[in-house]
ChimeraX commands (.cxc) that place a marker at each C-alpha (Angstrom):
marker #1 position -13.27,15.95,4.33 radius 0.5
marker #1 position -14.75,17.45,0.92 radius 0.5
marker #1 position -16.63,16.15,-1.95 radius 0.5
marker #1 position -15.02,16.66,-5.34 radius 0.5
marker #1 position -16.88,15.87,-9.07 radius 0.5
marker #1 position -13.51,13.99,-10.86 radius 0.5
marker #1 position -13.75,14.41,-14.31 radius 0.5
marker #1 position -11.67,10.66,-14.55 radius 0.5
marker #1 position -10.76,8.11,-11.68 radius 0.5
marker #1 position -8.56,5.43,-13.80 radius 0.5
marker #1 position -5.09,6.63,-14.56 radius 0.5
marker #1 position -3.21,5.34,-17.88 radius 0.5
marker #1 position -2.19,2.31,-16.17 radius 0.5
marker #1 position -5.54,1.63,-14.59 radius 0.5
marker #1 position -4.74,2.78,-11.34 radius 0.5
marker #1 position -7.34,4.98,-9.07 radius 0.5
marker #1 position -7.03,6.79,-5.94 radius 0.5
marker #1 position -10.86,7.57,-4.83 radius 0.5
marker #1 position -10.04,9.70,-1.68 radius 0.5
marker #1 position -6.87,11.92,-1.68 radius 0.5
marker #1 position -5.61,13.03,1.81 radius 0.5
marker #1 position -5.01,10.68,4.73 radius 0.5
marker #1 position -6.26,10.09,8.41 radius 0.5
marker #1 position -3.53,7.29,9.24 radius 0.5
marker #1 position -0.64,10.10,10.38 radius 0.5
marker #1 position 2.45,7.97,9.20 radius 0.5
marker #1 position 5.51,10.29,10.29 radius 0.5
marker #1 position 7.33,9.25,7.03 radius 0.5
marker #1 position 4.37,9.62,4.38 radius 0.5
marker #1 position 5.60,10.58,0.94 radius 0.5
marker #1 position 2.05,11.26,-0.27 radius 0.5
marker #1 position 2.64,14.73,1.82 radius 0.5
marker #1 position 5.31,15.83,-0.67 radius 0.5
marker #1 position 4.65,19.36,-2.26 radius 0.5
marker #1 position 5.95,17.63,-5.66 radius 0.5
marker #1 position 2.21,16.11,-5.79 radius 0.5
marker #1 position 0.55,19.50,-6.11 radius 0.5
marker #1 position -2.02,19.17,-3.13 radius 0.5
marker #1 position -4.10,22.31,-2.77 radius 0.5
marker #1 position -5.87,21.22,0.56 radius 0.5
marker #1 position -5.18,20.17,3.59 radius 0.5
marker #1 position -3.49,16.39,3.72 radius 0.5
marker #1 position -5.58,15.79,6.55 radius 0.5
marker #1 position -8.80,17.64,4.51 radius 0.5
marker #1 position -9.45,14.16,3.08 radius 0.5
marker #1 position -10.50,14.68,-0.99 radius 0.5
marker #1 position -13.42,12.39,-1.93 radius 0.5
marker #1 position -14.10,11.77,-5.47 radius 0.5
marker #1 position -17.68,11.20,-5.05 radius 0.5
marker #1 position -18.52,10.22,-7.95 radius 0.5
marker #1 position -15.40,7.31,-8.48 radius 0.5
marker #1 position -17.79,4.61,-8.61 radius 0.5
marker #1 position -20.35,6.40,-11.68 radius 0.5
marker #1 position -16.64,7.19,-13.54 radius 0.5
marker #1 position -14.79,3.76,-12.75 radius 0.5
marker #1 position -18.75,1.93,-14.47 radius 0.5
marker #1 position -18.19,4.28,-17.47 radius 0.5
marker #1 position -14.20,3.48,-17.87 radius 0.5
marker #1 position -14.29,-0.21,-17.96 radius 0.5
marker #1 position -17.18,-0.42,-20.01 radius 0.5
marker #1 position -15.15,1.31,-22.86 radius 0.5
marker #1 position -12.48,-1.11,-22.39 radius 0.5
marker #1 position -11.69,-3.60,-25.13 radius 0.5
marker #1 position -9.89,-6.08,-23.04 radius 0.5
marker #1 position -10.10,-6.69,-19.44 radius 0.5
marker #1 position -7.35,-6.36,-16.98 radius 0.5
marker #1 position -6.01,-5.27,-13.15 radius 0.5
marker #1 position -7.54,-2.16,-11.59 radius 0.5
marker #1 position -4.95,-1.17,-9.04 radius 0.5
marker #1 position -5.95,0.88,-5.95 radius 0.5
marker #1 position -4.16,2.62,-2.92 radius 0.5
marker #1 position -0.82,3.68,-4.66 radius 0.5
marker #1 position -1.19,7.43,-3.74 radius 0.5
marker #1 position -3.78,7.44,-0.92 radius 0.5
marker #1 position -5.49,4.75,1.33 radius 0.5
marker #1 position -8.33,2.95,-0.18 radius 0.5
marker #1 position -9.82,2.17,3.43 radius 0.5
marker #1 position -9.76,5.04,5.49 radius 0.5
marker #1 position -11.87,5.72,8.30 radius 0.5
marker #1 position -14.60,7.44,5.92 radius 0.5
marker #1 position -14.67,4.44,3.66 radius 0.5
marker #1 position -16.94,3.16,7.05 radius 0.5
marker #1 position -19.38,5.68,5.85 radius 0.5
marker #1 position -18.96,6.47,2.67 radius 0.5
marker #1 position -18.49,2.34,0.92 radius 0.5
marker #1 position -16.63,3.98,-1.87 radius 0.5
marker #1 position -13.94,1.52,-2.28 radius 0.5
marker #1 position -16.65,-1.09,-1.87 radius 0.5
marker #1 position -18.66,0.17,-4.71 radius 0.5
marker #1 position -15.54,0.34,-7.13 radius 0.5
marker #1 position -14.80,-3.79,-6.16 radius 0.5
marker #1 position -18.43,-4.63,-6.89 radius 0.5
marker #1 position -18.14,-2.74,-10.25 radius 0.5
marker #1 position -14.70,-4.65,-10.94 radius 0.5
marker #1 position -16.41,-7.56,-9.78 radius 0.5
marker #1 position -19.40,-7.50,-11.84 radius 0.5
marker #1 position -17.40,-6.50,-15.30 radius 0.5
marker #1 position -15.06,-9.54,-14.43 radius 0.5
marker #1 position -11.79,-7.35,-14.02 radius 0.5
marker #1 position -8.99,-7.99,-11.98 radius 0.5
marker #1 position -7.86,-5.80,-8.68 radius 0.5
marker #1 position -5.06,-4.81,-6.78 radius 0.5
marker #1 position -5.41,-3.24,-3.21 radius 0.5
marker #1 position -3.07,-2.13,-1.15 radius 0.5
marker #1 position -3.57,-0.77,2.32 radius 0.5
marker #1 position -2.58,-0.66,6.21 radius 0.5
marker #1 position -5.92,-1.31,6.99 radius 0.5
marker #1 position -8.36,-4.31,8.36 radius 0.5
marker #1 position -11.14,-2.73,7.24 radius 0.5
marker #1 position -10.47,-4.69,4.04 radius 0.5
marker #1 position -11.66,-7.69,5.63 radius 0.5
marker #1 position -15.12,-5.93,5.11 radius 0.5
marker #1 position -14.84,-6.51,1.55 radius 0.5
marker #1 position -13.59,-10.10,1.86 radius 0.5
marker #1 position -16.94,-11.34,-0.32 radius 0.5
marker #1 position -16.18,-9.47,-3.21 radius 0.5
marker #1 position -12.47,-9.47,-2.96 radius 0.5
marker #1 position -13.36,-13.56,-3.33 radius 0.5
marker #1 position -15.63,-12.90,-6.27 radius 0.5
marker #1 position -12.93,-11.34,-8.20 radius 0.5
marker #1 position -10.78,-13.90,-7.76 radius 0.5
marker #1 position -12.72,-16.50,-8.68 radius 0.5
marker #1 position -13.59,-14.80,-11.69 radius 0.5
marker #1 position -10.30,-13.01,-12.66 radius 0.5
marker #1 position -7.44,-12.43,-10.21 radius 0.5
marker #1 position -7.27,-10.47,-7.25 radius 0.5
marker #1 position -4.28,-9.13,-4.93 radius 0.5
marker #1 position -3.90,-8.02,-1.42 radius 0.5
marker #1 position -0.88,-5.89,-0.51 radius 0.5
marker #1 position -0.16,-4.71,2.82 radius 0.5
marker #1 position 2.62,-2.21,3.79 radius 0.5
marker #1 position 4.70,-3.61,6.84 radius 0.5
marker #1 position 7.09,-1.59,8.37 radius 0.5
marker #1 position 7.35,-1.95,12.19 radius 0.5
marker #1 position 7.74,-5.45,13.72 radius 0.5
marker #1 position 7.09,-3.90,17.59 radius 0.5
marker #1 position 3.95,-2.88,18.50 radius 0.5
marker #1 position 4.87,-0.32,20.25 radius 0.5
marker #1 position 6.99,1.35,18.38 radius 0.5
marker #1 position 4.14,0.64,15.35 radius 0.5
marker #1 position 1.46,2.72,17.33 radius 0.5
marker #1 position 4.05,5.77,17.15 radius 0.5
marker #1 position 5.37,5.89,13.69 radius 0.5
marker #1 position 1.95,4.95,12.33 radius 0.5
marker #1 position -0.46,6.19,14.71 radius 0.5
marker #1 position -3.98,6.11,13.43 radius 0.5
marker #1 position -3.89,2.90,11.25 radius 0.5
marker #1 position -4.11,-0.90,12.04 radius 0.5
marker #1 position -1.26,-2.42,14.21 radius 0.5
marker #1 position 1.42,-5.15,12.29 radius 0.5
marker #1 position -0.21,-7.60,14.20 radius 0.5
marker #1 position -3.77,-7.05,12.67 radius 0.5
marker #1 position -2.38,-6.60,9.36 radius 0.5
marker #1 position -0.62,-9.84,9.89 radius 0.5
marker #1 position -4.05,-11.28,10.66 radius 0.5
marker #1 position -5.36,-9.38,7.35 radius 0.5
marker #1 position -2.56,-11.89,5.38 radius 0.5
marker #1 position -3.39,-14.61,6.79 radius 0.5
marker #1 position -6.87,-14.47,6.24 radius 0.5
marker #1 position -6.41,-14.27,2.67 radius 0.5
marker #1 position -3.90,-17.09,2.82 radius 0.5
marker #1 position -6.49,-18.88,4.02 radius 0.5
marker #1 position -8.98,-17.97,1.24 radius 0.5
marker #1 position -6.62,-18.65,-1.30 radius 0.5
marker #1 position -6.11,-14.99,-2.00 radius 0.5
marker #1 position -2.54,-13.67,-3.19 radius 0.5
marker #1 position -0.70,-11.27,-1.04 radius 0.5
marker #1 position 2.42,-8.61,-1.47 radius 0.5
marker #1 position 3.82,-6.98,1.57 radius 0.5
marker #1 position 5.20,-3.38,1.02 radius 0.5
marker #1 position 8.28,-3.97,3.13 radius 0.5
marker #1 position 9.30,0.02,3.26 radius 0.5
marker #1 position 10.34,2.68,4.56 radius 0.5
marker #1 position 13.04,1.10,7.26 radius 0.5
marker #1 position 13.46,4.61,9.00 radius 0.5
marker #1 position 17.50,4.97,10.01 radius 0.5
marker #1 position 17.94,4.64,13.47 radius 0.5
marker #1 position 14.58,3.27,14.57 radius 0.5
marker #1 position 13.26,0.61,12.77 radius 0.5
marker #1 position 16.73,-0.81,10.31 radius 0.5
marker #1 position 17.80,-3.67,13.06 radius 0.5
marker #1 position 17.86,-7.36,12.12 radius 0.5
marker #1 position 15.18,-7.91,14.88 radius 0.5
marker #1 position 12.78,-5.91,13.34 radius 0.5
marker #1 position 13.13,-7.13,10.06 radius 0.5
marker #1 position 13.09,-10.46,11.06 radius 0.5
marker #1 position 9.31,-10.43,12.75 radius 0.5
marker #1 position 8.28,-9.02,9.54 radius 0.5
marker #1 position 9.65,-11.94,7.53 radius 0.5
marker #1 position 8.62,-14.84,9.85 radius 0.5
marker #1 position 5.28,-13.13,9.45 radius 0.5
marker #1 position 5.23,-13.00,5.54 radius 0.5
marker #1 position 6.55,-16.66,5.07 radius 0.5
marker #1 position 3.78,-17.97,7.78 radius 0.5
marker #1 position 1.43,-16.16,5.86 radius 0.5
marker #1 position 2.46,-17.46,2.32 radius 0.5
marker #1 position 2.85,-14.00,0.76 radius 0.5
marker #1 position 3.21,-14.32,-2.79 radius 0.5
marker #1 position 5.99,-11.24,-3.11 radius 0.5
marker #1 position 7.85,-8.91,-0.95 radius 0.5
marker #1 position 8.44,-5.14,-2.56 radius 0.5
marker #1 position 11.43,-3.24,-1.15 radius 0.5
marker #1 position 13.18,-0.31,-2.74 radius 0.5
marker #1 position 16.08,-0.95,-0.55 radius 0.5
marker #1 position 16.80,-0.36,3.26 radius 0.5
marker #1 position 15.93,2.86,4.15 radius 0.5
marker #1 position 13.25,6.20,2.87 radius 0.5
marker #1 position 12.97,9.24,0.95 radius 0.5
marker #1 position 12.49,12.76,2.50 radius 0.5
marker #1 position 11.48,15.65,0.51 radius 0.5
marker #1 position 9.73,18.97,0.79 radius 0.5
marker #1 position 6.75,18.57,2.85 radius 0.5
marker #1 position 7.33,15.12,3.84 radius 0.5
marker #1 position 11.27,16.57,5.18 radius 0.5
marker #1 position 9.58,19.03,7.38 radius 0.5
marker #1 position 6.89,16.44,8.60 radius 0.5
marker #1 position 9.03,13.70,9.50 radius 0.5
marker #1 position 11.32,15.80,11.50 radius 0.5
marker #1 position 8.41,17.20,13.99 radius 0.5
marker #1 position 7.44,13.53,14.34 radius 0.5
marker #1 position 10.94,13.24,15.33 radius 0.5
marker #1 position 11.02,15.99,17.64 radius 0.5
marker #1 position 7.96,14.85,19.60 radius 0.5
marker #1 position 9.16,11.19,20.09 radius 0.5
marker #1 position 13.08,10.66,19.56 radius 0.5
marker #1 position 14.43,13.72,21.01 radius 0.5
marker #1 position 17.63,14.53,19.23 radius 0.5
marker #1 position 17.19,12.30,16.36 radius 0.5
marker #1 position 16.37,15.08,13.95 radius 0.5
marker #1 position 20.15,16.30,14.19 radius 0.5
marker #1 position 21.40,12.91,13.42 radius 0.5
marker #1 position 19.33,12.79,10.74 radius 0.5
marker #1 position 20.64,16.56,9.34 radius 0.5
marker #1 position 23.98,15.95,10.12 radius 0.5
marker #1 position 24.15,12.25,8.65 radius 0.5
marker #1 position 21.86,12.82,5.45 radius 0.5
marker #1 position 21.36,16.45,4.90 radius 0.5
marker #1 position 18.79,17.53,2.21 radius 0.5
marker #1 position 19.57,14.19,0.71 radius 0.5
marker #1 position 16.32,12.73,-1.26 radius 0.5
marker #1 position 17.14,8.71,-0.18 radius 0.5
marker #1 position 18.19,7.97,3.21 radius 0.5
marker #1 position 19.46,4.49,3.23 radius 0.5
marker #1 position 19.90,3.02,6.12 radius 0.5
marker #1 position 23.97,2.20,7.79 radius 0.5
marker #1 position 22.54,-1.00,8.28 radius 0.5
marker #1 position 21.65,-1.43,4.24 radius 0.5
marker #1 position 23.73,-3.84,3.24 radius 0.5
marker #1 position 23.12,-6.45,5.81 radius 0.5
marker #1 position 19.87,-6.01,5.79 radius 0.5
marker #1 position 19.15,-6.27,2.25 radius 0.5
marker #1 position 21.48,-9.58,2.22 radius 0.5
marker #1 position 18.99,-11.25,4.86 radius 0.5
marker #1 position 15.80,-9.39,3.23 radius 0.5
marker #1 position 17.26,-11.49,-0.23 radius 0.5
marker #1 position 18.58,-14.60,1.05 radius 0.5
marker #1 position 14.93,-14.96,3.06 radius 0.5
marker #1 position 12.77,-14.47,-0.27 radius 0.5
marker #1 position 15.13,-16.60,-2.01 radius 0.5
marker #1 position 14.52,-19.72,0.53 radius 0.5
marker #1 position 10.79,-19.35,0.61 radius 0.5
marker #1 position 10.52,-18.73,-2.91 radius 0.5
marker #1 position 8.75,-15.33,-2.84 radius 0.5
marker #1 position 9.43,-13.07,-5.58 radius 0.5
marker #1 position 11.55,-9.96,-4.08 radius 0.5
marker #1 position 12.93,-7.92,-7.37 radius 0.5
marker #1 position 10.81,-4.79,-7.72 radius 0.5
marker #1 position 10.62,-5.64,-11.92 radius 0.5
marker #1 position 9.27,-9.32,-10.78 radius 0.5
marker #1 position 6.36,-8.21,-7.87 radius 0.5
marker #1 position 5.11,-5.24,-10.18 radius 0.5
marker #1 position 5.11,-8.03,-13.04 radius 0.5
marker #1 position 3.22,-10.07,-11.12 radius 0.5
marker #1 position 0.83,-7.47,-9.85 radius 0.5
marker #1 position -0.10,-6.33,-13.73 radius 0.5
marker #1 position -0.33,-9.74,-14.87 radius 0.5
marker #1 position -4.10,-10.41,-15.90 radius 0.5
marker #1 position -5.04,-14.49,-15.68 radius 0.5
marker #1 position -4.67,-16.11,-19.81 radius 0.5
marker #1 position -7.39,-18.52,-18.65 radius 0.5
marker #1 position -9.53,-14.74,-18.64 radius 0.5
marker #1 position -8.47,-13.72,-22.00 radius 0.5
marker #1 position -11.19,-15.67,-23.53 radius 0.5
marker #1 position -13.24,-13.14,-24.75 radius 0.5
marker #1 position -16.53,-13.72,-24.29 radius 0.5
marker #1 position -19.27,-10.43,-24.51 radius 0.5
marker #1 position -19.08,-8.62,-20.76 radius 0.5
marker #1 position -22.17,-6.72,-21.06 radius 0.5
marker link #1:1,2 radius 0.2
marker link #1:2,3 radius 0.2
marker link #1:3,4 radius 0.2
marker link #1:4,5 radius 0.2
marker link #1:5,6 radius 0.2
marker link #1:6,7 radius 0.2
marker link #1:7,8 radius 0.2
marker link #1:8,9 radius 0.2
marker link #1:9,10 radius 0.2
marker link #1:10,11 radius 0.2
marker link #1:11,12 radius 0.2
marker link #1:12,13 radius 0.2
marker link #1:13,14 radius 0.2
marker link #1:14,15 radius 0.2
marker link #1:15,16 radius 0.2
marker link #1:16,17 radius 0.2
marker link #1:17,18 radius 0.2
marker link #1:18,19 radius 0.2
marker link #1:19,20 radius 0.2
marker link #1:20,21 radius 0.2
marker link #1:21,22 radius 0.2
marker link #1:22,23 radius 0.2
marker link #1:23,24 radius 0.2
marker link #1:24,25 radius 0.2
marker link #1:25,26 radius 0.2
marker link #1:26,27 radius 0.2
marker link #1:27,28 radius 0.2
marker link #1:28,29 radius 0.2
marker link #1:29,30 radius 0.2
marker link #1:30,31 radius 0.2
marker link #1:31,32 radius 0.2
marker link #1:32,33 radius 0.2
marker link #1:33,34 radius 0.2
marker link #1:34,35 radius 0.2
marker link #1:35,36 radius 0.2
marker link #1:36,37 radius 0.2
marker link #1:37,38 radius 0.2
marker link #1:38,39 radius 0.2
marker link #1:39,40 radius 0.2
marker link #1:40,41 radius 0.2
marker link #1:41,42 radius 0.2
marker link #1:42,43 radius 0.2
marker link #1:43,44 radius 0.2
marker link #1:44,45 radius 0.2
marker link #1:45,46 radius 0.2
marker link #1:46,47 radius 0.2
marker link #1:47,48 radius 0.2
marker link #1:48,49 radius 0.2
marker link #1:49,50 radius 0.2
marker link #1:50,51 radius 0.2
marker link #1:51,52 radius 0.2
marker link #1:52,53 radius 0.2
marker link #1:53,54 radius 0.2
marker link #1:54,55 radius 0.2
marker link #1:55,56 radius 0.2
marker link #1:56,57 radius 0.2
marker link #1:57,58 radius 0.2
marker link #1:58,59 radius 0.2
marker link #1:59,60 radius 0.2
marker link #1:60,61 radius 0.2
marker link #1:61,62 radius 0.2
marker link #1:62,63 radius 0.2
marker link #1:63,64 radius 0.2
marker link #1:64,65 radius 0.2
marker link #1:65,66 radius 0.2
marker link #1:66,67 radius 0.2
marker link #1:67,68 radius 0.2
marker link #1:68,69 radius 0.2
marker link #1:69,70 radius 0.2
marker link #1:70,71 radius 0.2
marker link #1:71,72 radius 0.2
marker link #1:72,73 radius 0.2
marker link #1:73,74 radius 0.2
marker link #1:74,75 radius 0.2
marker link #1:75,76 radius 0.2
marker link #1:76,77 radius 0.2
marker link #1:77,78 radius 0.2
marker link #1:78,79 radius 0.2
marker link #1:79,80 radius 0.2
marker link #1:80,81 radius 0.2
marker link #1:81,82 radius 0.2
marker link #1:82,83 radius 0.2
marker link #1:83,84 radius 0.2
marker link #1:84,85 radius 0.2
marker link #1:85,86 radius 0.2
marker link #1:86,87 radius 0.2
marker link #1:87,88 radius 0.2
marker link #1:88,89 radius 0.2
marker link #1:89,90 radius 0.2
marker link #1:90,91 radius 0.2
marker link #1:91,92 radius 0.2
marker link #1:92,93 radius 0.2
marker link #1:93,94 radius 0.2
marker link #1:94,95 radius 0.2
marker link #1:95,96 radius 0.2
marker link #1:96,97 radius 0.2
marker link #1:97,98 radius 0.2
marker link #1:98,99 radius 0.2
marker link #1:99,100 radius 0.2
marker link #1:100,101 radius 0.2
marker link #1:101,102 radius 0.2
marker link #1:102,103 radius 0.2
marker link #1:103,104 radius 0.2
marker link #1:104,105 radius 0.2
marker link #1:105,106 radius 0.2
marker link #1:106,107 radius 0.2
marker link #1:107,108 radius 0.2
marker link #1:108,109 radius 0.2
marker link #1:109,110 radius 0.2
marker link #1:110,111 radius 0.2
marker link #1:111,112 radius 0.2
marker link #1:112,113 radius 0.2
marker link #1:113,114 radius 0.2
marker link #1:114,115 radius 0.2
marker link #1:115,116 radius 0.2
marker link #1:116,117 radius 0.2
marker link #1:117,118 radius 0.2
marker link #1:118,119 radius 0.2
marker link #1:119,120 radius 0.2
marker link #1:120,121 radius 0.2
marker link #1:121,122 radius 0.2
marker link #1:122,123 radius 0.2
marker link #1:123,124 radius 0.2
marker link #1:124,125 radius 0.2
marker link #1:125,126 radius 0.2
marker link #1:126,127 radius 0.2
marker link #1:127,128 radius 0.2
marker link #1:128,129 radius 0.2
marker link #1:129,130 radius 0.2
marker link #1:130,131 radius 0.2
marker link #1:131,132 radius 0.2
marker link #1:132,133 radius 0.2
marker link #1:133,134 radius 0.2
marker link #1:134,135 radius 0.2
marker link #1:135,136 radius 0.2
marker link #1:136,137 radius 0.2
marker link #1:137,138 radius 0.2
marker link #1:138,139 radius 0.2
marker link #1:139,140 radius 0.2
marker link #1:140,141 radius 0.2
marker link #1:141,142 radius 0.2
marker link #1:142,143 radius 0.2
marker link #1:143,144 radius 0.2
marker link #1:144,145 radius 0.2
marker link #1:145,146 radius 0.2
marker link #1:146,147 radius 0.2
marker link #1:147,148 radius 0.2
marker link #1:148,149 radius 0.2
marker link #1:149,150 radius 0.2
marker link #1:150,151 radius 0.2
marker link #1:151,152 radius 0.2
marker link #1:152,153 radius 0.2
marker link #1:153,154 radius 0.2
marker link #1:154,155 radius 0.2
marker link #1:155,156 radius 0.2
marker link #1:156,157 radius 0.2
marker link #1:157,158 radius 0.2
marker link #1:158,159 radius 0.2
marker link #1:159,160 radius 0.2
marker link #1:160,161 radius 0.2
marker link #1:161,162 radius 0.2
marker link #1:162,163 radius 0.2
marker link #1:163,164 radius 0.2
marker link #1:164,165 radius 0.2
marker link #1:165,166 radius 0.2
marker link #1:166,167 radius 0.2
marker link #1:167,168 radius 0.2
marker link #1:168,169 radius 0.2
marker link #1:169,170 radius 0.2
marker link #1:170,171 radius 0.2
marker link #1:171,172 radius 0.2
marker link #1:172,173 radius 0.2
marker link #1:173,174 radius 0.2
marker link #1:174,175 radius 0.2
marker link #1:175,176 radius 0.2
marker link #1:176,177 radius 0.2
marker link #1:177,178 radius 0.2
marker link #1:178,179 radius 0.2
marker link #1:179,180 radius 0.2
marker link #1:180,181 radius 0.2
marker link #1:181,182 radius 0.2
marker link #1:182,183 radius 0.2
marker link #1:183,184 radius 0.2
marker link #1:184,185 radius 0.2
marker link #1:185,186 radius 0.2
marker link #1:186,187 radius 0.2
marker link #1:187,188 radius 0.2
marker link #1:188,189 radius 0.2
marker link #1:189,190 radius 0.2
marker link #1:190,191 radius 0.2
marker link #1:191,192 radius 0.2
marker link #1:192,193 radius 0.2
marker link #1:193,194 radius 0.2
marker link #1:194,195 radius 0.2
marker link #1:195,196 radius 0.2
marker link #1:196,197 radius 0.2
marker link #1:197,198 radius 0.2
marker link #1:198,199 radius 0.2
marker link #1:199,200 radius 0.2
marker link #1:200,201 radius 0.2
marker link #1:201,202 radius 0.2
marker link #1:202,203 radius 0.2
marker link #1:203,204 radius 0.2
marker link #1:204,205 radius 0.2
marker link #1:205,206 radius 0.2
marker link #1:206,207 radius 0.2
marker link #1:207,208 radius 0.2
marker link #1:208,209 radius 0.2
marker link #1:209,210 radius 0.2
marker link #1:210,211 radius 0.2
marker link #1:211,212 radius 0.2
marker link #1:212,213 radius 0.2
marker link #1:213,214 radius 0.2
marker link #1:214,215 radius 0.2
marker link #1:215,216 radius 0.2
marker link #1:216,217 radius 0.2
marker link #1:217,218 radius 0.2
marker link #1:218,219 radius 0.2
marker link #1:219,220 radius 0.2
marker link #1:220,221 radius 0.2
marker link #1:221,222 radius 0.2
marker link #1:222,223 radius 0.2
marker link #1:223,224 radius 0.2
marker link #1:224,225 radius 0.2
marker link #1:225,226 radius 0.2
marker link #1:226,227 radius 0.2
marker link #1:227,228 radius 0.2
marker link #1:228,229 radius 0.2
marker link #1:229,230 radius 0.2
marker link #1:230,231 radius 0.2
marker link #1:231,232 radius 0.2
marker link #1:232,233 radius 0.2
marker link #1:233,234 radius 0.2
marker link #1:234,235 radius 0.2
marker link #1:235,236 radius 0.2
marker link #1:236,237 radius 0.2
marker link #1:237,238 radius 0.2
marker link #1:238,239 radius 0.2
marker link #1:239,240 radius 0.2
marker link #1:240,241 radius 0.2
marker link #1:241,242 radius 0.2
marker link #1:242,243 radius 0.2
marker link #1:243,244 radius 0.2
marker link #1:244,245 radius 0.2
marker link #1:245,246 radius 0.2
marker link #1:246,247 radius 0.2
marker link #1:247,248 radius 0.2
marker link #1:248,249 radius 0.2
marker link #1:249,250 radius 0.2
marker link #1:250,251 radius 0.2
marker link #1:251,252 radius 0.2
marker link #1:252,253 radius 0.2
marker link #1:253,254 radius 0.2
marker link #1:254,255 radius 0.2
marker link #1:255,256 radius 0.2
marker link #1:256,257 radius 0.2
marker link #1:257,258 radius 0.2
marker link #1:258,259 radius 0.2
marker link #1:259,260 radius 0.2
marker link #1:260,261 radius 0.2
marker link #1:261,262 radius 0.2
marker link #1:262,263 radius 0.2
marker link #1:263,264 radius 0.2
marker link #1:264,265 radius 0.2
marker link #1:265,266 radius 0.2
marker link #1:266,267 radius 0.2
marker link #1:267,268 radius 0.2
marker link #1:268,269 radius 0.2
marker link #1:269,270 radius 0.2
marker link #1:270,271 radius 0.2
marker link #1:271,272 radius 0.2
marker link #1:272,273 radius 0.2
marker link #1:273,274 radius 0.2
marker link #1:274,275 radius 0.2
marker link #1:275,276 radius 0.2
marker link #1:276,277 radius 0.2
marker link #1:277,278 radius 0.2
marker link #1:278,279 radius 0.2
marker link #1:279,280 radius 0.2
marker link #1:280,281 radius 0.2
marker link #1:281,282 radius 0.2
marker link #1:282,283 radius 0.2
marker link #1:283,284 radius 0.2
marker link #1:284,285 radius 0.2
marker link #1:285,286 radius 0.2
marker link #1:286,287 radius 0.2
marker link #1:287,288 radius 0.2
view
């Protein structure tokens, strides 16, 4: 890892990524694209050291308060964030101004944070999203080796279930040929309608490959589905989205589930949801 003095940590739609890089070695990561302009190593994890100084300073200038989203590009609990309490920081700030937040990770770790993820929604609004790709253990442990299993992250939902917390699962990528079979998806869904997720994002059945991420994904292959690679040239080419064969009838049980339960599954409705700050927090009393 390397330290980095960011001149700004909150994008224009209050988003912040406080480490850049990852340790989780996802075979499919898009955040490895060469479109994103990453002049390190992915693995040389960037740490904005001074996020929680810049993220004080930004939502004290704000006029009205609203959500702070987190983890869109990069991890918000990595293995650093043991050490280095970043992330933590940045909730206690958003806690303390009475903003709302938005996390989303693969990792337990959040469970760490669990007090102050309650604070801030008591006070405001708060929302846990998970990314869930891999029903089977197993086959979790290869395609997303250094991160916490499905099952834990199942356990991660369920504890905020239980605390009255709202969740969104990241149902994506469904990788062609490995992971797009009605089995698979339907261990994730049992899971997300036990644990009373509030919205399921999906982009549709299948990923994107492009440079850096292409080239990636295919040694992944190499090393654990001998062969696979070809299929993968000779079925998709260079092509940006790889939708799965399977799309179709996956998307119609992926849809017809959501729409049973009563969990919002439209991509317009979760984001919505997500950057919806509480009217009963409008009120606007002095922060500071």
């Amino acid at each position: 890892m390397h330290e980095v003095q960011a001149k700004s940590i909150l994008s224009p739609k209050n988003g912040m990524n406080i480490y850049r890089g990852c340790s989780h070695g996802c075979i499919y990561c898009d955040s490895r694209s060469k479109c994103y302009g990453m002049t390190h190593e992915f693995e040389d994890i960037e740490v904005k050291i001074n996020a929680p100084e810049l993220l004080e300073r930004a939502l004290r200038k704000k006029k009205s308060r609203c959500m702070i989203g987190t983890g869109a590009m990069c991890d918000p609990y990595l293995h650093i964030e043991e050490k280095l309490r970043l992330t933590r920081q940045c909730l206690a700030i958003i806690e303390r101004y009475g903003f709302g937040a938005t996390v989303l990770t693969k990792s337990s770790r959040i469970l760490r944070d669990l007090d102050l993820l309650r604070g801030i929604n008591e006070k405001a609004k708060c929302v846990v999203q998970m990314t869930l790709t891999t029903y089977d253990e197993n086959l979790c442990r290869i395609v997303e080796p250094n991160v916490s299993t499905t099952a834990e992250r199942f356990n991660v939902l369920k504890t905020m279930r239980d605390e009255n917390i709202p969740t969104v699962v990241w149902l994506c990528p469904i990788l062609p040929f490995i992971n797009d079979d009605e089995r698979n998806l339907a261990g994730i869904l049992e899971d997300c309608v036990e644990a009373g997720v509030k919205g399921i994002m999906n982009f549709g059945m299948g990923l994107t490959l492009r440079e850096g991420d292409r080239e990636y994904f295919y040694d992944a292959l190499d090393r654990h589905f001998p062969g696979l690679k070809e299929r993968y040239i000779a079925t998709y080419g260079n092509a940006y989205e790889i939708a799965s064969p399977n799309s179709a009838r996956l998307y119609k049980i992926f849809r017809s589930t959501c729409e049973a339960n009563g969990i919002l599954y439209k991509p317009q409705d979760v984001f919505g949801y997500l950057n919806e700050f509480p009217d009963s927090c409008f009120e606007q009393t002095s922060l500071f």
